[in-house]
C-alpha positions in Angstrom: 128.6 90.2 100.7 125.2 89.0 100.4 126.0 85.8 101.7 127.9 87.0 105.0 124.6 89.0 105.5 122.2 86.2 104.7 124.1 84.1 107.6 124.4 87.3 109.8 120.3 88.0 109.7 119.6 84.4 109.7 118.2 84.4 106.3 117.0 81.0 105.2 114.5 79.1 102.9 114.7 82.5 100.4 116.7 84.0 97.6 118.6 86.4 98.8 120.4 88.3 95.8 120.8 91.4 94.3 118.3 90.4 92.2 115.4 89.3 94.2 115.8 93.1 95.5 115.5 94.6 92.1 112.7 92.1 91.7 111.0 93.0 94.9 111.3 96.8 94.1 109.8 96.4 90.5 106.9 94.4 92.1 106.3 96.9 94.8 106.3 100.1 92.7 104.0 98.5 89.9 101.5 97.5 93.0 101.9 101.6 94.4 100.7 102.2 90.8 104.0 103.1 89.2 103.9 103.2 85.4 105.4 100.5 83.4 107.3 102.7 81.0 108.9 104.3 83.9 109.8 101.0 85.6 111.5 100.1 82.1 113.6 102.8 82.4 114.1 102.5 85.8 115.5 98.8 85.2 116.9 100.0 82.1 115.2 97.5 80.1 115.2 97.9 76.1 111.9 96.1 75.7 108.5 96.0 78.0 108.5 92.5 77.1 111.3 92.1 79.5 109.9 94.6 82.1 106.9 92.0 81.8 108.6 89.0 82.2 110.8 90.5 85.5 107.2 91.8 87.0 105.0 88.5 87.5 102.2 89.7 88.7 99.7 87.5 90.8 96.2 87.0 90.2 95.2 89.7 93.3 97.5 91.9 91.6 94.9 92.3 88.8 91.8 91.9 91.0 92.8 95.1 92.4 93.4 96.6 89.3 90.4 95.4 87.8 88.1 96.2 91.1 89.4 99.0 91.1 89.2 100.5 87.7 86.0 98.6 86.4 83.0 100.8 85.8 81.1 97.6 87.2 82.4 98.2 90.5 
């Protein structure tokens, strides 16, 4: 199914998987400032390492966080 829709939209030069949405969505609710133990259960994840590892944040990820949250600021 994915495929016949990657062709349909004229998807190219990206994943495009089941998985690159579960991916997207555990990205985008970390950066709306979901909690991590509730994405693990959300991904059903036994371990935060693996939460971690399926959540790569990027360095302006944590800028924000940090700018955000430092009493420097």
């Amino acid at each position: 199914m994915f495929h016949r829709k990657e062709k349909q939209f004229g998807i190219t030069g990206v994943r495009f998987s089941p998985h690159t949405f579960r991916h997207t969505f555990a990205v985008s609710y970390l950066r709306k400032g979901g909690s991590v133990f509730h994405l693990q259960k959300i991904l059903g994840h036994s371990t935060l390492e693996m939460t971690r590892r399926y959540c790569n944040l990027m360095t302006e990820d944590l800028q924000a966080v940090h700018s955000k949250l430092s009493l420097l600021s």
